[in-house]
Residue frames as qw, qx, qy, qz and C-alpha x, y, z in Angstrom:
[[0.544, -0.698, -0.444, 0.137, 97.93, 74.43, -25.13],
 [0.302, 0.687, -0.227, 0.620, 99.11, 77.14, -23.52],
 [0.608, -0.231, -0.572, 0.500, 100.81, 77.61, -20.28],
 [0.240, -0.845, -0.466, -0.106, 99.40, 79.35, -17.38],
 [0.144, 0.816, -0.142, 0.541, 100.84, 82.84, -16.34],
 [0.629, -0.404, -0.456, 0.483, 103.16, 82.76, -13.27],
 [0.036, -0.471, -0.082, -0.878, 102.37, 86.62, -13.13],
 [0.099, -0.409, -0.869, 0.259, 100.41, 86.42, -9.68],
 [0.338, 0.452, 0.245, -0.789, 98.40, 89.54, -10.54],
 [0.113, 0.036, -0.673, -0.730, 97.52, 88.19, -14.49],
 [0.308, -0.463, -0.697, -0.453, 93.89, 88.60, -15.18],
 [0.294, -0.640, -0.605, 0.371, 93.37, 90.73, -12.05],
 [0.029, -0.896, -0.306, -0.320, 91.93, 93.75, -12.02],
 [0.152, 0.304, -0.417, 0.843, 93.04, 96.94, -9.91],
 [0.598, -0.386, -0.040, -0.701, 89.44, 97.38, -8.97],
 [0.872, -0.153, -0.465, -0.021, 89.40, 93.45, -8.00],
 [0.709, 0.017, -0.442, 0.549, 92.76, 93.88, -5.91],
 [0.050, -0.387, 0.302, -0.869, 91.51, 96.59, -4.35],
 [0.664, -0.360, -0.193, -0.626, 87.98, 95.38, -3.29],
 [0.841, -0.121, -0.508, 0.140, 89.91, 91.95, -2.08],
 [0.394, 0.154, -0.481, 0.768, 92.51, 94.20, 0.12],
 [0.290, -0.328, 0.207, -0.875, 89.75, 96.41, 1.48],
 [0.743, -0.345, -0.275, -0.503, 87.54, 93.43, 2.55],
 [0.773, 0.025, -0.533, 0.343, 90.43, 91.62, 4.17],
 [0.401, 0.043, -0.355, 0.843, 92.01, 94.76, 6.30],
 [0.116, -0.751, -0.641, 0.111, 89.04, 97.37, 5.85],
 [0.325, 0.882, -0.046, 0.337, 89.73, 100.86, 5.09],
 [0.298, -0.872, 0.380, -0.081, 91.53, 101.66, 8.60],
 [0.813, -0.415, 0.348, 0.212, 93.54, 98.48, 8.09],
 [0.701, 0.400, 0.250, 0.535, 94.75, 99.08, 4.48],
 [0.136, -0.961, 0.180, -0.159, 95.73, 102.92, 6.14],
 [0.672, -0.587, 0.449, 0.060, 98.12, 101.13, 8.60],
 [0.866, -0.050, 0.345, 0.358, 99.44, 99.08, 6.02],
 [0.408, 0.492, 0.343, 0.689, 100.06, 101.82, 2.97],
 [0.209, -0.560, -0.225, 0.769, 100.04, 105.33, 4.39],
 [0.031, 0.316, 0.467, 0.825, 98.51, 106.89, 1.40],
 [0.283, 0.025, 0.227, -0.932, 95.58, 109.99, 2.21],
 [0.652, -0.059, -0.461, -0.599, 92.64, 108.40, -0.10],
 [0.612, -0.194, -0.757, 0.123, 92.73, 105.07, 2.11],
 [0.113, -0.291, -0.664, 0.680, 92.36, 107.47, 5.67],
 [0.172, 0.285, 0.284, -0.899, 90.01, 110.41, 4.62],
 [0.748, 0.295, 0.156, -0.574, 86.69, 109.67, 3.20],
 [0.402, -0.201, 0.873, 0.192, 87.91, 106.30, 1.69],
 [0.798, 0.343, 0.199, -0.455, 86.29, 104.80, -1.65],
 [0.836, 0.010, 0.539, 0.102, 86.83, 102.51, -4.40],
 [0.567, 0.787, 0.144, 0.196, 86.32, 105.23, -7.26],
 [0.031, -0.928, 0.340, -0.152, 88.63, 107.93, -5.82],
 [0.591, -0.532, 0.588, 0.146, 91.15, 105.33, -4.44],
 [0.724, 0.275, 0.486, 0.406, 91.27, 103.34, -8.15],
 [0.158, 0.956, 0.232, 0.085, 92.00, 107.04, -9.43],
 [0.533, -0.792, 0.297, -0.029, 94.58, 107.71, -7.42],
 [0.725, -0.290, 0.571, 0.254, 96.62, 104.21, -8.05],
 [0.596, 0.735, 0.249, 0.206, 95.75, 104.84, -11.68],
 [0.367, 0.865, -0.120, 0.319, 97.98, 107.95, -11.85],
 [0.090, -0.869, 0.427, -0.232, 100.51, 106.89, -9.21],
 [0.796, 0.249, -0.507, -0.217, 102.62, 104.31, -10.08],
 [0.291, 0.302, -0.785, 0.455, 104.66, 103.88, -6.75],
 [0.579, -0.146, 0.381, -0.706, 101.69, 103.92, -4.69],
 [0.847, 0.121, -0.121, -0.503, 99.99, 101.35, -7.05],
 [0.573, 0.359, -0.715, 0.176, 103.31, 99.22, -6.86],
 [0.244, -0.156, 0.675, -0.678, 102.34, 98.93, -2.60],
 [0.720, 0.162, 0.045, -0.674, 98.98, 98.02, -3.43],
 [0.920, 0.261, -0.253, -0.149, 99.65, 94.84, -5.54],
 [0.471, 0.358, -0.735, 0.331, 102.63, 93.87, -3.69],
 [0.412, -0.227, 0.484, -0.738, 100.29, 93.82, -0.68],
 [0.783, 0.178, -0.122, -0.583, 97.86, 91.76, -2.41],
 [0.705, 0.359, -0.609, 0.050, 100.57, 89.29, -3.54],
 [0.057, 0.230, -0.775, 0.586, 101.52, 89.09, 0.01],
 [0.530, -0.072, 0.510, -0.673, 98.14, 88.25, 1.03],
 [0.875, 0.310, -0.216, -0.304, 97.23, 86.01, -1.91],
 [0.582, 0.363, -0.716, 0.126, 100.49, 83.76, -1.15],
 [0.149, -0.361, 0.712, -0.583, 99.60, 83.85, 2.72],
 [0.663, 0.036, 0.150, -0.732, 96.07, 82.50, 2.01],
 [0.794, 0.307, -0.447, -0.275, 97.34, 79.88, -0.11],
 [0.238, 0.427, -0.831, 0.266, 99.48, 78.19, 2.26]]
């Protein structure tokens, strides 16, 4: 047997952890939270998973957001 990953992002996507952050907050709320350009001016999913792709401190907000919302949800 094997034991399950205490990684809370393992087996999640970027796309996924975006789509989950943008349905919770909405674009103008995931602005407010992360100050990044792609999340205020014409917002998407492609151009914003682009973005996190090639910037690793940005992407390191992103999933530490997530985790913060995935541990609030659980409680």
């Amino acid at each position: 047997m094997t034991t399950p990953s205490k990684d809370p992002l393992h087996g999640v996507t970027l796309q996924r952890i975006l789509e989950v952050l943008v349905e919770h907050y909405q674009w103008t709320g995931l602005a407010e939270r992360i100050d990044i350009r792609c999340f205020k001016s014409d917002p998407s999913i492609k151009s914003s998973l682009t973005f996190l792709r090639k910037t690793p401190w940005a992407r390191e907000k992103v999933e530490a957001l997530y985790i913060r919302l995935q541990r609030g949800a659980s409680r």
